[in-house]
Residue, then its C-alpha position, 0 to 999 in steps of 0.5 A: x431527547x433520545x430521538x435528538x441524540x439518535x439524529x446527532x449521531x446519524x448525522x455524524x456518523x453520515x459525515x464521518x462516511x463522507x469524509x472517510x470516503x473523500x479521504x481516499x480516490x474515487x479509483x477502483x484499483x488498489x493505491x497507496x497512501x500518502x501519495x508524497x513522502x520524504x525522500x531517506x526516511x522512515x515512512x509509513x504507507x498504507x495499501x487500500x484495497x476497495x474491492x475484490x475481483x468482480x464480486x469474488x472476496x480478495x485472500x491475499x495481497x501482494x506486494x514487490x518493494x521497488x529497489x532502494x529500500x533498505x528496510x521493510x516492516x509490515x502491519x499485523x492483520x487479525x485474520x491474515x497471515x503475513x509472509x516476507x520473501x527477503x533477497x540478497x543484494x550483489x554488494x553489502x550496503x552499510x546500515x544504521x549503527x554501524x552495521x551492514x545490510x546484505x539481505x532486503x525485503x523483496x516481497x510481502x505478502x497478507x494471506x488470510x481475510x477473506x476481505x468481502x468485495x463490498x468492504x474495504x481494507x488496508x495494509x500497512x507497512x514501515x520502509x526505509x525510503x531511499x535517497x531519491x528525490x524526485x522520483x516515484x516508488x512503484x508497488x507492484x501488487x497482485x490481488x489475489x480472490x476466491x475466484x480471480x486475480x487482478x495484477x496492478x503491475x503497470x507501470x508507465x513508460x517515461x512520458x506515459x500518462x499513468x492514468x491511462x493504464x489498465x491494472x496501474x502500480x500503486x506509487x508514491x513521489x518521494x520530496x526532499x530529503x526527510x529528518 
């Protein structure tokens, strides 16, 4: 009976790995997850790191907010530190409640792991989308390792197959408007 048990959670533990897998593109630069979100909403993205700088463990992720976002929460990680680098804007912006937003989240920062290149990891972040439907959000990161760096900062032209890049930005397309 046990040996049956053993194969079932084999087998299931080789079908979740499969469908972990599936889950997230074959690429081996950092992307974002969900690829789609609702345009003025809350939302919440998660950054996937598959692997560190050829074969060297990654230590920091980095990560520029496209302008428009109003808010920006970051996901704790046991083992990281978290560093959020805020900046004016030119004009204050009225906020939720009633009040004003003179400041933003410009960049955010996990510093910490390491994260082994044969592993991978994600980190997530709540952000207040802006009213932009149809467009995409581009997420400049800079993966930082033990020895080496990788910038996926590439942002395609107008017309320009993203696809086609070297180091491309991570992004998401923002629909219609969200509740």
């Amino acid at each position: 009976m046990s040996g049956q048990v053993s194969r079932c959670i084999g087998a299931a533990a080789g079908i979740s790995a499969a469908l972990l897998l599936g889950a997230f593109p074959a690429a081996a630069h950092v992307t974002v997850q969900p690829k789609e979100a609702p345009a003025d909403s809350y939302f919440q993205l998660a950054f996937s790191v598959p692997h560190g700088c050829d074969g060297s463990a990654t230590v920091a992720l980095r990560v520029k907010l496209p302008d428009g976002i109003l808010s920006a929460k970051p996901q704790m990680k046991p083992g990281w530190k978290v560093e959020i680098k805020t900046k004016k804007l030119a004009a204050p912006l009225a906020g939720p409640h009633g009040g004003t937003i003179s400041e933003v989240v410009d960049e955010v920062a996990w510093r910490g792991g390491p994260l082994p290149d044969n592993l991978y990891d994600t980190f997530g972040m709540i952000l207040r989308l802006p009213d932009k439907a149809g467009e995409n959000l581009y997420f400049p990161v800079v993966q930082e390792c033990e020895k080496g760096v990788h910038r996926w900062i590439e942002i395609p032209a107008k017309g320009q197959d993203a696809e086609k890049l070297r180091e491309p930005a991570p992004f998401i397309h923002l629909n219609g408007k969200g509740q």
